[in-house]
C-alpha positions in Angstrom: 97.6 103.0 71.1 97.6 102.9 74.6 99.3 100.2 77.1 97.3 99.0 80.0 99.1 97.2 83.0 97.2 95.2 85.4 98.8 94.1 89.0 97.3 91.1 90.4 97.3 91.3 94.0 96.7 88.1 96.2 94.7 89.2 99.1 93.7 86.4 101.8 90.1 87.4 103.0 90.6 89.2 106.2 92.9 91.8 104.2 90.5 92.7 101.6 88.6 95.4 103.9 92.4 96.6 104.7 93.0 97.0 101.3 90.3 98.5 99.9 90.6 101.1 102.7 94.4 102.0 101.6 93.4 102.6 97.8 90.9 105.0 99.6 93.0 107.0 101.5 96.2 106.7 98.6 97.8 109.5 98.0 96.0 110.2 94.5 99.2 111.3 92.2 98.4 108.9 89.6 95.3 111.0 88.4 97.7 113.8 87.8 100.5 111.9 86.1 101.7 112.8 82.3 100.1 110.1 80.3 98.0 108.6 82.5 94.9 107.7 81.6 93.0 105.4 83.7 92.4 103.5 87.0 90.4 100.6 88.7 90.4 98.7 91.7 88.6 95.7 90.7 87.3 93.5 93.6 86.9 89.8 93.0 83.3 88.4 93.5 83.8 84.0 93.6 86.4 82.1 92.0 89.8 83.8 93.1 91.2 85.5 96.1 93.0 88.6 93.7 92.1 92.1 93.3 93.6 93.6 90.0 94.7 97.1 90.3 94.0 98.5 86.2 96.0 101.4 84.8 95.9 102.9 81.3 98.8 105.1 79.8 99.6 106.6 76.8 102.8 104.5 76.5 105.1 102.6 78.2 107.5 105.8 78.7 104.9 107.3 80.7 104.4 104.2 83.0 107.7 104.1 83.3 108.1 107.9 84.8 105.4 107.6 86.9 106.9 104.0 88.4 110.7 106.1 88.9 109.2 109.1 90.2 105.8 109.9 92.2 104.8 106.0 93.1 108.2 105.1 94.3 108.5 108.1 96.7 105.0 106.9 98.1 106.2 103.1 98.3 109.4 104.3 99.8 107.7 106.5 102.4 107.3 109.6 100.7 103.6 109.4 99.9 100.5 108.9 102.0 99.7 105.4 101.2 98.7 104.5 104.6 101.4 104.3 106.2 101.6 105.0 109.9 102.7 108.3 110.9 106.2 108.8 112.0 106.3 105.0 112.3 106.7 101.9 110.9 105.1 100.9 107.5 102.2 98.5 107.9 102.3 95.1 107.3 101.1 94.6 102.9 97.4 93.5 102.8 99.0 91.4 99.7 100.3 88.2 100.1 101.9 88.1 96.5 101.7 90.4 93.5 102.1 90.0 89.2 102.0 92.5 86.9 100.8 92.3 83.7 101.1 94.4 80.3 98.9 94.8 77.6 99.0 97.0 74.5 95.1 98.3 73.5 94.6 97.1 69.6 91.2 98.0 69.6 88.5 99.8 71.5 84.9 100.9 71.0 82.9 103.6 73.1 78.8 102.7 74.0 77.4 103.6 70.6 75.2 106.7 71.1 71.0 106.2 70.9 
């Protein structure tokens, strides 16, 4: 089954527009990664100031090539993931970060009318 890894990102409340406007303009490659399977941005509505950033992959080898390859060039500068052009890096919108990892044991799709 598949592995899901959520990062918890601690975002004060005058980032949060910052934020959401980065994973907008991000550089996409994750959609075309081998064994990727799904992504969400989930925004929090009361209780807690962190966003978790959902990914599904096939297996942790996947992850694992897409974290050494594609989405450390673009954390490293060699992506579009809003940095400034020819200049510095902005500041992180996060104040702190966790990831978590899961491993899917079960799943059901809507049943069907």
């Amino acid at each position: 089954m598949s592995i899901v890894k959520i990062n918890a990102l601690t975002v004060p409340q005058e980032q949060r527009e910052v934020l959401e406007k980065r994973f907008a303009a991000r550089a996409g490659t994750v959609e075309s990664a081998d064994g990727f399977e799904w992504f969400e941005l989930l925004k929090p509505l009361e209780g807690t100031d962190q966003y978790l950033v959902y990914t599904r992959w096939r297996d942790e080898a996947a992850f694992q090539a897409w974290m050494e390859g594609p989405m450390k060039a673009a954390h490293q500068g060699g992506g579009s993931e809003g940095g400034a052009e020819g200049g510095e890096r902005p500041k992180p919108a996060a104040t702190g970060s966790t990831v978590w990892t899961f491993e899917v044991v079960q799943q059901a799709p809507p049943k069907q009318a």
